[in-house]
C-alpha positions as CSV (number, residue, x, y, z in Angstrom):
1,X,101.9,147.2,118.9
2,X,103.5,146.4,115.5
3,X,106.7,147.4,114.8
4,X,107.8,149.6,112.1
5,X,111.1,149.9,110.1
6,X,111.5,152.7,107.9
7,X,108.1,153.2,105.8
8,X,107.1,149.8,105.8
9,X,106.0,147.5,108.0
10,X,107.1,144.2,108.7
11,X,103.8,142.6,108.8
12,X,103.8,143.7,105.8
13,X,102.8,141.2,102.1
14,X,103.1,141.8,98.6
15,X,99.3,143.6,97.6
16,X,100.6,146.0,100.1
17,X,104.2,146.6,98.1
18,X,102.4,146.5,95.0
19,X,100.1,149.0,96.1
20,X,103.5,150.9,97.4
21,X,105.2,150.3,94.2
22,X,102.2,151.9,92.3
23,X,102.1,154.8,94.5
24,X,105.8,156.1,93.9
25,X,105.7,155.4,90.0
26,X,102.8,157.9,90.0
27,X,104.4,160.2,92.1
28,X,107.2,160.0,89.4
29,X,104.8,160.5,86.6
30,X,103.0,163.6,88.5
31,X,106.8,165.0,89.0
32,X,108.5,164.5,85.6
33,X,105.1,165.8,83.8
34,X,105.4,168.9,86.1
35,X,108.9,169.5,84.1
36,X,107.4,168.8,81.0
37,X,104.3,171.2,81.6
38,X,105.8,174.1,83.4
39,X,108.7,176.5,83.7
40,X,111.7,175.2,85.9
41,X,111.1,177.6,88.9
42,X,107.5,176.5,88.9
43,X,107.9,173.2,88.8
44,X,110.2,172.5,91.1
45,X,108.5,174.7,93.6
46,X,105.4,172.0,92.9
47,X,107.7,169.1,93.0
48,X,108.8,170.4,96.1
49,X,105.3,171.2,97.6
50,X,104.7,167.4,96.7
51,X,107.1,166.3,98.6
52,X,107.1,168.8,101.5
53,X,103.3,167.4,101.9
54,X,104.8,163.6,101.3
55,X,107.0,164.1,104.3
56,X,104.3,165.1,106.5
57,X,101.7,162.6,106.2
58,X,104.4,160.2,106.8
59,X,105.6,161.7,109.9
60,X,101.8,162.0,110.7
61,X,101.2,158.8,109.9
62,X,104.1,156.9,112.0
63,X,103.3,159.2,115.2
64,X,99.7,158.0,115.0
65,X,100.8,154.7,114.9
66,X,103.1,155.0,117.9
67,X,100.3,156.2,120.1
């Protein structure tokens, strides 16, 4: 059983960060061009959608790994 701290593992090496890295710079595309694309109210009820879902794949994800 690995351990875990945070979102990242400590096993972890650096084509995984990269590959994390990528990940939240096109989450922060996909969010700004929500601003840029639609009304406030809609975009931040996306946004927030977005990251609602985020949340719960992670939480998903990290009790998976505990069992």
């Amino acid at each position: 059983m690995s351990r875990v701290w945070g979102l990242l593992p400590l096993a972890m090496d650096d084509s995984d960060l990269m590959m994390l890295i990528l990940v939240i710079f096109i989450l922060a595309v996909l969010i700004i061009s929500f601003f840029m694309a639609f009304p406030f109210h809609i975009a931040l009820l996306f946004s927030g959608a977005l990251l609602a879902g985020l949340g719960i794949a992670i939480h998903e994800t990290r009790r998976i790994s505990r069992v």
